[in-house]
NUKE-334093 format. One line per 4 residues: their letters; for each residue x negated, y, z of C-alpha. Coordinates in pm, whole numbers. Example, Ala and Ser with C-alpha at 12.3 -4.5 7.8 and 13.67 -1.06 7.14 Angstrom:
REM NUKE-334093
as> -1230 -450 780  -1367 -106 714
END
This chain:
REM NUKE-334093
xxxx> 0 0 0  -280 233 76  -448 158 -274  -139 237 -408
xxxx> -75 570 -283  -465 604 -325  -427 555 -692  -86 799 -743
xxxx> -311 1078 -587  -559 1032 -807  -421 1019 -1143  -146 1248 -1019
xxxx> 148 1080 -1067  342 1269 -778  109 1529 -837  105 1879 -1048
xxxx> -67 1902 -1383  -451 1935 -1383  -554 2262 -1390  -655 2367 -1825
xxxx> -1002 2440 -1673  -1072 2062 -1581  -910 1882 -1808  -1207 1817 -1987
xxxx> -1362 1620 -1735  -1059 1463 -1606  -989 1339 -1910  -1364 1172 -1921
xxxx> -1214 1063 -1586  -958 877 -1732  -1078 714 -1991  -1358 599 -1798
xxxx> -1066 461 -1604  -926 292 -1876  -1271 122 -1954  -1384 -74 -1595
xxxx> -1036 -33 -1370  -877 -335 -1259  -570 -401 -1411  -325 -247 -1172
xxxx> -592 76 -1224  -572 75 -1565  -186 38 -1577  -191 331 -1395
xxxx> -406 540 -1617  -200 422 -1907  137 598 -1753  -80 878 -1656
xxxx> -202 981 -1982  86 1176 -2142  57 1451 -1843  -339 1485 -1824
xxxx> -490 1397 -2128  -667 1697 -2278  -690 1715 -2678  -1082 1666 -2670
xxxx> -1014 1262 -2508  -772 1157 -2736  -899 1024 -3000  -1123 806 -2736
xxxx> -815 740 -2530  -595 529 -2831  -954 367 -2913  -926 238 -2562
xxxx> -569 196 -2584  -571 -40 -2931  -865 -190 -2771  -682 -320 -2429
xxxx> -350 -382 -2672  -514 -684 -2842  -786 -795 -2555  -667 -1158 -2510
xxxx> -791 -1159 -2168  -573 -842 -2055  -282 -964 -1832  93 -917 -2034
xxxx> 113 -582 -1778  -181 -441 -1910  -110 -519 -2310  234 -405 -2285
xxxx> 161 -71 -2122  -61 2 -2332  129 -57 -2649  381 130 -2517
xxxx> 142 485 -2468  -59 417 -2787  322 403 -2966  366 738 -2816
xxxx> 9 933 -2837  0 1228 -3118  -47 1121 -3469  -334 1391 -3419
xxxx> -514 1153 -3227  -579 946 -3497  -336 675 -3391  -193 549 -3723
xxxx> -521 449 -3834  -622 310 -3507  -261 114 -3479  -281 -9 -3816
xxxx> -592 -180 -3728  -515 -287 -3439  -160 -440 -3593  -378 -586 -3892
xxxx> -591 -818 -3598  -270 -921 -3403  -153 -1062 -3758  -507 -1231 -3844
xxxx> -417 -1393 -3499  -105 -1480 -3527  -208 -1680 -3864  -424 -1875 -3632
xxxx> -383 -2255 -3632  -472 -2257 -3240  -70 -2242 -3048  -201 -2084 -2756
xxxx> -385 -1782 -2984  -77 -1733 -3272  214 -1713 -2960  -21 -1422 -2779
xxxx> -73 -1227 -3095  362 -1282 -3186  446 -1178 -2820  212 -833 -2865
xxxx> 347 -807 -3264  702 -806 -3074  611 -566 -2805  439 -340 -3053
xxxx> 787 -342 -3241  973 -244 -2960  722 31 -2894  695 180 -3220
xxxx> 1095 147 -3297  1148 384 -2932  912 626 -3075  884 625 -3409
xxxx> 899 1019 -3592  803 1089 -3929  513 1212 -3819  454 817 -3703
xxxx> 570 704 -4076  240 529 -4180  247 329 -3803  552 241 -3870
xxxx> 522 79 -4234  180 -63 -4151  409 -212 -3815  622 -370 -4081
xxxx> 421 -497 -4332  263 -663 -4011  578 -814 -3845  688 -945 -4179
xxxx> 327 -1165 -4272  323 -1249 -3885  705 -1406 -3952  883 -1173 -3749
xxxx> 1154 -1088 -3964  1436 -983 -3717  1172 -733 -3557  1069 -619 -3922
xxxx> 1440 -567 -3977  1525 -346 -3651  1183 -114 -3730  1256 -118 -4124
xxxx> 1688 -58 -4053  1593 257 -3809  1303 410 -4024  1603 386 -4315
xxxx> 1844 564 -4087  1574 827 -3949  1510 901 -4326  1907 975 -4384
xxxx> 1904 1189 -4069  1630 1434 -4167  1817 1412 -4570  1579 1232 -4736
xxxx> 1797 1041 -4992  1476 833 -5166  1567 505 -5187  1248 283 -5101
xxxx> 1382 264 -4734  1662 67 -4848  1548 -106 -5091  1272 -249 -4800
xxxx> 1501 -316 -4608  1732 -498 -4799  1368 -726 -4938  1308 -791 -4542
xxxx> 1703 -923 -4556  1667 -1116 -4851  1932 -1419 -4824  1936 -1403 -4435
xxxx> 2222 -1109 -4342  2181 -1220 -3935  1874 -1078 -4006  2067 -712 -3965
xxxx> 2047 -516 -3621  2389 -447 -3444  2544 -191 -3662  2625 39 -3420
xxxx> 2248 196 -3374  2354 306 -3770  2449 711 -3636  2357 1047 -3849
xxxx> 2554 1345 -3800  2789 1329 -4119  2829 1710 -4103  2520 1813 -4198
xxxx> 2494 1818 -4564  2199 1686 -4611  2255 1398 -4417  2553 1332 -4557
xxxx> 2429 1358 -4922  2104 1126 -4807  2420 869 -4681  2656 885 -5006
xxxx> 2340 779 -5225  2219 540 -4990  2596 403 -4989  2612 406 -5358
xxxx> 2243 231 -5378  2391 -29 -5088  2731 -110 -5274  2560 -156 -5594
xxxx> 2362 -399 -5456  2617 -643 -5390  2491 -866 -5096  2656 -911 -4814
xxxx> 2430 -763 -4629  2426 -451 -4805  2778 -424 -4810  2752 -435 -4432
xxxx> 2515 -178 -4391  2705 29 -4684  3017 6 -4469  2863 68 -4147
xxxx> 2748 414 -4236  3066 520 -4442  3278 428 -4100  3071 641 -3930
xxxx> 3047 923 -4174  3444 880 -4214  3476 889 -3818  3232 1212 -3792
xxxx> 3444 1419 -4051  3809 1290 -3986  3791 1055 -4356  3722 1434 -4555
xxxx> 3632 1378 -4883  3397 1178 -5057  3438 901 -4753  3772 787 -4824
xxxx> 3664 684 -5206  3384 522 -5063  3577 329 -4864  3811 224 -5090
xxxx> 3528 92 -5294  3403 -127 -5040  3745 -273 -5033  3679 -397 -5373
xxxx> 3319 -536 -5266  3245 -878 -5442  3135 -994 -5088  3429 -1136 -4933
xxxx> 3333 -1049 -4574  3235 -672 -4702  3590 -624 -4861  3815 -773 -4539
xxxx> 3639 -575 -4317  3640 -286 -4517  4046 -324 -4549  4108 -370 -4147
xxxx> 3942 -12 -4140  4256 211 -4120  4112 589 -4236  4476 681 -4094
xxx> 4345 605 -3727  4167 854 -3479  3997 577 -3299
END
């Protein structure tokens, strides 16, 4: 317990900022931290790196970080806390480059015919997903394709999915209508539609206008498609744009399309959606 409270006065986690003047060598402090602490120590160092880190450390920091991400002797508490701060460090800080590498190991592992060494390098590939998908920007757009190409050669199609089905729906939100999004996504489907995240995480806000023109040609590009998974995701985001703007125009056409879907599944549950309805 004393260690403990030892170790939240020190890296300042109930603590003010460092002072600008020191955060040089704090931050020398911290990464020195990150290189000989015990686990619980460097755990600790991890959390405390998004309040004290100073701009001349961080490129050394996610070094550190990718380095303890994929250091098969690291306990799980260690590994995962440290995917989850290099996920969220600057793209300044040269993190997609030093994530990309450190995604591009994980995979040679997982390839490995040694169990043991291919389930350590899936479980970080997941975590890594989880990480990235939380805090993925478009500033974090090359992390998160590298993250994807990655996921998909280790196998890990449902997690490739979730990353590649957000990054398409981040895309729509900021009104970028270019298609490769959802055309990767719908490759990373192929003939598997339980492959699809829930569709409810599919939310833009249908009144701005360019979301909602990045959505009608991503609808259009879905529909013509004709899979069933496409129709799915094609339906999921004109419900929700025909929700947002009480069914105005184009949304009720669109919907009406998707009634006439060649995918069965598509075209029923397109009909039990009742425009007509507030709910």
């Amino acid at each position: 317990m004393r260690e403990q409270a030892v170790r939240e006065a020190v890296l300042g986690l109930r603590t003010p900022s460092v002072p600008r003047g020191h955060r040089t060598s704090y931050t020398a402090f911290l990464i020195g931290l990150l290189r000989d602490g015990d686990d619980d120590t460097v755990v600790a160092t991890c959390r405390a790196l998004p309040a004290h880190l100073g701009a001349d450390g961080s490129t050394d920091a996610v070094r550190l970080l990718a380095e303890l991400s994929v250091d098969p002797t690291r306990s799980r508490n260690v590994w995962q806390t440290a995917v989850q701060q290099l996920a969220s460090m600057p793209p300044e800080a040269s993190t997609p480059s030093v994530m990309a590498s450190a995604l591009r190991m994980l995979l040679l592992r997982a390839r490995s015919d040694d169990p043991h060494i291919r389930a350590g390098a899936l479980r970080r590939l997941d975590a890594c997903a989880t990480a990235i998908g939380n805090r993925q920007s478009v500033d974090g757009h090359q992390a998160v394709k590298t993250a994807i190409d990655a996921l998909e050669g280790a196998g890990l199609f449902p997690q490739a999915v979730r990353l590649a089905q957000e990054a398409a729906l981040r895309a729509v939100r900021r009104g970028d209508a270019a298609p490769a999004p959802w055309e990767r996504l719908l490759e990373l489907i192929g003939e598997r539609p339980e492959r699809l995240s829930p569709m409810g995480s599919l939310h833009f806000d249908a009144g701005d206008r360019d979301s909602a023109t990045a959505a009608l040609k991503a609808v259009r590009l879905l529909r013509g498609h004709g899979s069933g998974a496409a129709g799915r995701l094609a339906l999921a985001l004109v419900r929700t744009a025909g929700r947002t703007t009480a069914w105005k125009d184009p949304w009720p056409d669109e919907l009406a399309a998707l009634c006439e879907h060649p995918d069965p599944d598509t075209s029923v549950e397109a009909l039990l959606v009742d425009p007509g309805h507030a709910g």
